[in-house]
ZAFIDREN-27404 format. One record per residue (C-alpha): residue number from 1; x, y negated, z negated. Coordinates in nm, 3 decimals. Each point is the difference from the previous one (the first is absolute). Layout:
R | k | c1 | c2 | c3
R | NUM | X | Y | Z
...
***
This chain:
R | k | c1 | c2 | c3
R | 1 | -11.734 | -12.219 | 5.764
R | 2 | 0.318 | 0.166 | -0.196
R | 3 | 0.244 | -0.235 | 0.109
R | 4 | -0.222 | -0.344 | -0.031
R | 5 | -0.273 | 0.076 | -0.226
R | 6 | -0.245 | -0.076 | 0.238
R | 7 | -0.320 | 0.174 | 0.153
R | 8 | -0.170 | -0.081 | 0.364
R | 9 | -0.294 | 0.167 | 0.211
R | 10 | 0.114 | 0.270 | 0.218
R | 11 | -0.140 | -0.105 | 0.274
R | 12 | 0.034 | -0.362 | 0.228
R | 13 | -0.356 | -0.100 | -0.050
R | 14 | 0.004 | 0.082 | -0.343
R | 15 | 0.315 | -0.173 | -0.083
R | 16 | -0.158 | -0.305 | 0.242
R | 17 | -0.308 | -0.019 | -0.281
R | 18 | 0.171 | 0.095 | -0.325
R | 19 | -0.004 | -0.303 | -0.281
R | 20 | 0.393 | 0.125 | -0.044
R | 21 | 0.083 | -0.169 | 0.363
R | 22 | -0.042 | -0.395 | 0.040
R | 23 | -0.105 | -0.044 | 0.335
R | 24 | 0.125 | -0.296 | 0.229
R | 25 | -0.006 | -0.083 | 0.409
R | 26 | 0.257 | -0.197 | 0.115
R | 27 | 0.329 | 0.164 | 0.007
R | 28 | 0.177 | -0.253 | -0.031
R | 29 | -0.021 | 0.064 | -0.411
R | 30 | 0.192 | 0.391 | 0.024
R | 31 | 0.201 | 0.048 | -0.180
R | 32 | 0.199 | 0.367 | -0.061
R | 33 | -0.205 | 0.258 | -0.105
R | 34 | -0.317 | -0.126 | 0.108
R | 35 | -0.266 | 0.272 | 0.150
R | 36 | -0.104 | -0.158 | 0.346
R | 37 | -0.284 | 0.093 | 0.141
R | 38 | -0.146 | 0.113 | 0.363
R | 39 | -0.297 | 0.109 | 0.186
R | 40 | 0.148 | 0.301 | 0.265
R | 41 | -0.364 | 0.199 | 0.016
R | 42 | -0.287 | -0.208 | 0.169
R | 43 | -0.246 | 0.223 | -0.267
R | 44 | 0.167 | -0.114 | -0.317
R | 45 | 0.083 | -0.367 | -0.129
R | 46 | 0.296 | 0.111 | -0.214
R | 47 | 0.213 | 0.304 | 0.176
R | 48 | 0.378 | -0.050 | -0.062
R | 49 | 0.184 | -0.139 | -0.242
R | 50 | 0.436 | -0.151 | -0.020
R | 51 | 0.192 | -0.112 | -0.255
R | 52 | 0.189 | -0.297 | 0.076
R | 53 | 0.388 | -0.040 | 0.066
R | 54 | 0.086 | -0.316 | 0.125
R | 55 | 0.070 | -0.216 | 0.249
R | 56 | -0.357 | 0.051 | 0.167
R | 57 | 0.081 | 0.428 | -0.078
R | 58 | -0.191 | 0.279 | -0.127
R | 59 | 0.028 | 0.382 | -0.062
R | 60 | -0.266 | 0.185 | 0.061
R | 61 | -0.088 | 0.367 | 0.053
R | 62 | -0.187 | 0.182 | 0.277
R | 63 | -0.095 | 0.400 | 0.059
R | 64 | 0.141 | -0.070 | 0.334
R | 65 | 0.299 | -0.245 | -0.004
R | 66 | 0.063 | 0.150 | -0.431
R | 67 | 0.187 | -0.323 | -0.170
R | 68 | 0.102 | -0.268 | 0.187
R | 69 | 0.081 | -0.406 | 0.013
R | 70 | -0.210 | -0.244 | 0.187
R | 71 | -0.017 | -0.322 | 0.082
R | 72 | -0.363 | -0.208 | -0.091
R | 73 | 0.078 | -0.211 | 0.306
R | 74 | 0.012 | 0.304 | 0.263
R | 75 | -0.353 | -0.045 | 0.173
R | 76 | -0.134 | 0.339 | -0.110
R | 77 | 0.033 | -0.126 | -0.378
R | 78 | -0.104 | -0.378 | 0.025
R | 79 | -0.286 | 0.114 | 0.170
R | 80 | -0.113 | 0.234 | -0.268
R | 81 | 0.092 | -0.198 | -0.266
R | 82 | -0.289 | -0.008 | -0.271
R | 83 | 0.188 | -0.184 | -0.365
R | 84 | 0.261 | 0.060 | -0.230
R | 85 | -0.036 | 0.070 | -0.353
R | 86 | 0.276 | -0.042 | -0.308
R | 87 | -0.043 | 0.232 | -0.277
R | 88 | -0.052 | -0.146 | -0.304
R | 89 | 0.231 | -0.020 | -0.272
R | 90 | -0.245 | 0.018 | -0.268
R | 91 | -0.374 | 0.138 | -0.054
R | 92 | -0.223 | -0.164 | -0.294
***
């Protein structure tokens, strides 16, 4: 928020619904910087959330792993894939 002047949702789901995020499925469209997406708990349609590298990359940030780079092809990930969202540059 200091650095780029911009405010997201806390939380995965809530950045997955926010009007600030504009949602899209195929990943072929990521670009750096782009939130991506997964379902990782059976009970909740949104429960992680990556920002996008490149080069099919992400960083992302677990309690038990802490901050780490992943790949969306690795099985775990492509399975649980859910969307990717870009956040917009401008709000009316």
């Amino acid at each position: 928020a200091e650095v780029y002047l911009i405010e997201i949702p806390r939380t995965s789901i809530q950045q997955f619904f926010t009007e600030k995020v504009e949602l899209f499925k195929s990943s072929k469209y990521l670009s750096e910087g782009d939130l991506v997406f997964f379902r990782t708990m059976d009970n909740k349609f949104i429960s992680h959330v990556g920002l996008y590298l490149h080069n099919e990359m992400f960083v992302n940030s677990s309690s038990s792993k802490g901050v780490s780079i992943a790949s969306l092809k690795d099985p775990y990930w492509r399975k649980r894939y859910v969307a990717a969202g870009r956040l917009k540059t401008s709000m009316p």
